[in-house]
C-alpha positions in Angstrom: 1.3 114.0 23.5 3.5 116.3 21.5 6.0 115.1 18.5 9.3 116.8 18.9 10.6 117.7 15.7 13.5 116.2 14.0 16.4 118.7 14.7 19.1 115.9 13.1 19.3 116.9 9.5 20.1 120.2 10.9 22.5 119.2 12.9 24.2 116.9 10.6 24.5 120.1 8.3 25.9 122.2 10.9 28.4 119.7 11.7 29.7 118.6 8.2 29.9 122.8 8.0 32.3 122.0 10.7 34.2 119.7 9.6 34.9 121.9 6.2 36.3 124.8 7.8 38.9 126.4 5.4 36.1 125.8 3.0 33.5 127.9 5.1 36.3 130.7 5.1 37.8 130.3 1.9 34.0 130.6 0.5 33.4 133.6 2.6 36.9 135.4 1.5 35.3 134.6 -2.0 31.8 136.4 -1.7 33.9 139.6 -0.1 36.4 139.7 -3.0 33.3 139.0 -5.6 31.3 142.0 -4.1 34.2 143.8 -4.0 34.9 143.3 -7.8 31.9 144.1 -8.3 31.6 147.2 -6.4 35.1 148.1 -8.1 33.9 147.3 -11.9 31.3 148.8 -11.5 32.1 152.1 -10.0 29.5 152.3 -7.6 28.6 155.9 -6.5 31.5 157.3 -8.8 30.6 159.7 -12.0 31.3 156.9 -14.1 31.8 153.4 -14.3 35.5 151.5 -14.0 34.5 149.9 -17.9 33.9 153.7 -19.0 37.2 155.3 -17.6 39.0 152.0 -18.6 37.8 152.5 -22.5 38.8 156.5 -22.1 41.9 156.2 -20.7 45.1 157.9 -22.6 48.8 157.5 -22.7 50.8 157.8 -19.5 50.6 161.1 -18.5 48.6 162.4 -21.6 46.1 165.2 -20.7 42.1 163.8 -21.1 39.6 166.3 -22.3 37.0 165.9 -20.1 34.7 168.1 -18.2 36.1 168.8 -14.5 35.1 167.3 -12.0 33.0 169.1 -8.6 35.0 169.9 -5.4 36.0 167.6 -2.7 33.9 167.8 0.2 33.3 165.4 3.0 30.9 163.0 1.3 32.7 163.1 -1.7 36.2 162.4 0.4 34.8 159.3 2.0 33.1 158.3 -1.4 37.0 158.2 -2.8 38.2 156.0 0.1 35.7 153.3 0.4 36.9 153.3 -3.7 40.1 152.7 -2.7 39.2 150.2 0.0 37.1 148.4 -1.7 39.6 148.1 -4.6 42.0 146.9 -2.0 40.0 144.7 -0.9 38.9 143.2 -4.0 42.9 142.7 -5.4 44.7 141.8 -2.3 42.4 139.5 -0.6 43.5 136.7 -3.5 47.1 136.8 -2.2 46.2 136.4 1.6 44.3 133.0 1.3 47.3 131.1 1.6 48.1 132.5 4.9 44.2 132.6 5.5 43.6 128.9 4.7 47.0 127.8 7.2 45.9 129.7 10.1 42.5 128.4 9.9 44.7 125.0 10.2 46.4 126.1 13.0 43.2 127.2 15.1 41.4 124.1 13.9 44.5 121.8 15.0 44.4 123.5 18.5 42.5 124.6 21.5 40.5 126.6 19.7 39.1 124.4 17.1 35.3 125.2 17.6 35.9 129.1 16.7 38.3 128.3 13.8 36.5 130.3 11.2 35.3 133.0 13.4 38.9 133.5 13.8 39.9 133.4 10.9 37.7 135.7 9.4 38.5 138.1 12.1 42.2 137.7 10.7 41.0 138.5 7.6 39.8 141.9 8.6 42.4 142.6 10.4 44.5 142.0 7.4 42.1 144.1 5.3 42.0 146.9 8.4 45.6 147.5 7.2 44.6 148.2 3.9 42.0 150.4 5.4 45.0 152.7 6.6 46.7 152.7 3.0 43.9 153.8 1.6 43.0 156.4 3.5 46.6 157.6 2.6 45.9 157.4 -0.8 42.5 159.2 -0.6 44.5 162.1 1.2 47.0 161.9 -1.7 44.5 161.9 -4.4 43.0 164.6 -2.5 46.2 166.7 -2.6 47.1 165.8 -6.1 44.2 167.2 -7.4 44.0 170.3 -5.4 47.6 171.5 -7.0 46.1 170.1 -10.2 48.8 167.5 -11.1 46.3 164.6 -11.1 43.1 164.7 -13.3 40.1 164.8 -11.4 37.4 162.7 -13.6 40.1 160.1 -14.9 42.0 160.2 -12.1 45.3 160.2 -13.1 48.6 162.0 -13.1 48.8 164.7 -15.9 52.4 165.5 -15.4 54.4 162.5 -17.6 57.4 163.3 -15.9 55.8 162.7 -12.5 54.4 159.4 -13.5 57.7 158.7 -14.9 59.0 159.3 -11.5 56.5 157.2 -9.7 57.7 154.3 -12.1 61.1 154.9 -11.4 60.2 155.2 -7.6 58.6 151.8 -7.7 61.2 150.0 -9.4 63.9 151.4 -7.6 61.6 150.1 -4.0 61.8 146.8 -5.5 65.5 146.1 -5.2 65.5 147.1 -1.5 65.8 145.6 1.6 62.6 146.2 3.2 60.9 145.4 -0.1 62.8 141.5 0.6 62.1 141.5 4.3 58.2 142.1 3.5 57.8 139.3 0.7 59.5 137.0 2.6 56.8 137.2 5.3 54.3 137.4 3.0 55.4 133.9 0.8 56.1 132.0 4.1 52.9 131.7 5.6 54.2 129.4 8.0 57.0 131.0 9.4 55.0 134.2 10.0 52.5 132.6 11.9 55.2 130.7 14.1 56.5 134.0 15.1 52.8 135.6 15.6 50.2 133.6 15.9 48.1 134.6 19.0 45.0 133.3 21.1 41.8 134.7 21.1 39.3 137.5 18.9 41.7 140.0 19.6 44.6 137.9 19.2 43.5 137.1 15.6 42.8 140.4 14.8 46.6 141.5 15.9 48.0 139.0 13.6 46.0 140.3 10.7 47.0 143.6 11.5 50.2 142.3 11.3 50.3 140.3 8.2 48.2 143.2 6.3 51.1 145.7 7.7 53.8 142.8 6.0 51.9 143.0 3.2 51.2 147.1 2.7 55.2 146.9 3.3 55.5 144.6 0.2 53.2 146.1 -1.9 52.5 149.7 -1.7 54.5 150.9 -4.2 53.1 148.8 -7.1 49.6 150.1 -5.7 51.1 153.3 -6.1 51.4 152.7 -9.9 47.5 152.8 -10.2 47.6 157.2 -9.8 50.2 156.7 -13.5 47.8 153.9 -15.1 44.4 155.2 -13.6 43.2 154.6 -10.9 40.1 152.8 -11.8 41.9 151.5 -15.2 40.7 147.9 -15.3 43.6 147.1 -17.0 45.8 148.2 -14.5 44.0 146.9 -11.7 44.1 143.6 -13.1 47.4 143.7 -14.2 49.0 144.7 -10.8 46.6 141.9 -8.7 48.3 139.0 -11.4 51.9 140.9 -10.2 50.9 140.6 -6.8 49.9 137.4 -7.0 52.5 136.2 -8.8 55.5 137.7 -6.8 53.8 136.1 -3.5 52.9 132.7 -4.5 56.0 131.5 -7.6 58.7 130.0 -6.4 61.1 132.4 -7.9 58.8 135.3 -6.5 62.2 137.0 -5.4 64.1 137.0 -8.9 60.9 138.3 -10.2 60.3 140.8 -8.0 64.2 142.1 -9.4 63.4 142.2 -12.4 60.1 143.9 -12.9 62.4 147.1 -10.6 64.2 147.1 -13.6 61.2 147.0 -16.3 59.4 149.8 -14.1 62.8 151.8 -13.6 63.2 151.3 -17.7 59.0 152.2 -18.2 59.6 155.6 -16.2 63.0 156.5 -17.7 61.1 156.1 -21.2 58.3 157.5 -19.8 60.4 160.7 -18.7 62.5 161.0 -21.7 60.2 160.7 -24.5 57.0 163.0 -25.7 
């Protein structure tokens, strides 16, 4: 007669897995931003690493001397925008897991308990699909930058001071305006967003990603926009501008913050445009 093995033990594994479900997500959303970072710091594929163009990096809109850089072609195009992606990825990810950890509440709480982190991470590409959009934007930008040789190739970077001082100025003034308020308010109340858009199913959580990630690109892409005047793989910059983000979406005063770093970034660009 045949022994049946034990299958308990893996069942009691499985089901205390169950029973943690914002901290299956929440440890999932933390291997994608770690190999993200990693992908970033690194500078995977890229002529040089982020640590190398971080140490060479200049003034704002100082000229580098370094060798330039081969054409764009297609391989090298979608080279650029899983950089940007991945970047993305790796510094806006942080400021999503309070939304991320709620809606995994919400499924857990409701009729579709079983499949709450399924869900959820399928809200979290969703979210990060919309970042996938922004990017390829920026690649295109980058693209065209380069081409009419106002951005530096190799560093990538602006070379014209008084168009990074614009892009400042840009950013700053963004940040006083209405649609910049009507973004971060979505973004800071997790719960009133999903009250208004939280919907059933794969594709349901997917939408509401899309949604929130949309919110979010609304909020933030002209701060991202600040990494073609810093660098854009400047470590410094990069992790300067995820603390920002983070700290506009998640302090309490988030709004009177947001305020007054327009005026420090409309200040930086009028320096930045009126000085050698």
């Amino acid at each position: 007669m045949s022994v049946q093995p034990d299958r308990r033990p893996t069942r009691n594994v499985i089901e205390r897995l169950a029973a943690r479900d914002q901290l299956v997500v929440m440890g999932a959303a933390g291997l994608i931003i770690l190999l993200a970072a990693c992908y970033t710091f690194f500078g995977v594929g890229m002529p040089m690493a982020a640590t190398e163009m971080t140490r060479m990096a200049g003034p704002i809109g100082a000229p580098m001397q370094m060798a330039a850089g081969g054409g764009w072609t297609p391989a090298y195009a979608l080279l650029i925008l899983m950089m940007w992606w991945i970047m993305m990825i790796a510094m806006m990810t942080p400021s999503a897991a309070p939304v991320l950890l709620l809606f995994t509440a919400v499924k857990k709480a409701g009729k579709e308990a079983a499949s709450a982190p399924r869900l959820s991470l399928i809200f979290l590409s969703g979210y990060l699909l919309a970042w996938g959009g922004f990017s390829a934007v920026a690649t295109a930008l980058q693209w065209g930058l380069e081409t009419v040789s106002l951005a530096d190739g190799p560093m990538m970077t602006l070379k014209s001071r008084a168009l990074a001082g614009g892009v400042l100025i840009a950013a700053g003034l963004y940040q006083l305006t209405p649609l910049k308020d009507a973004c971060l308010e979505q973004c800071k109340s997790p719960a009133q967003f999903l009250a208004l858009h939280n919907r059933p199913g794969a594709i349901g959580a997917l939408q509401t990603g899309m949604q929130h990630g949309t919110y979010c690109l609304g909020c933030c892409w002209a701060l991202m926009a600040l990494l073609f005047v810093g660098g854009i793989m400047n470590l410094y910059w990069i992790a300067g501008l995820t603390l920002f983000v983070l700290a506009e979406k998640l302090l309490p005063f988030g709004r009177n913050f947001s305020r007054v770093s327009g005026g420090v970034l409309i200040g930086a660009g009028l320096w930045v445009l009126f000085t050698s």
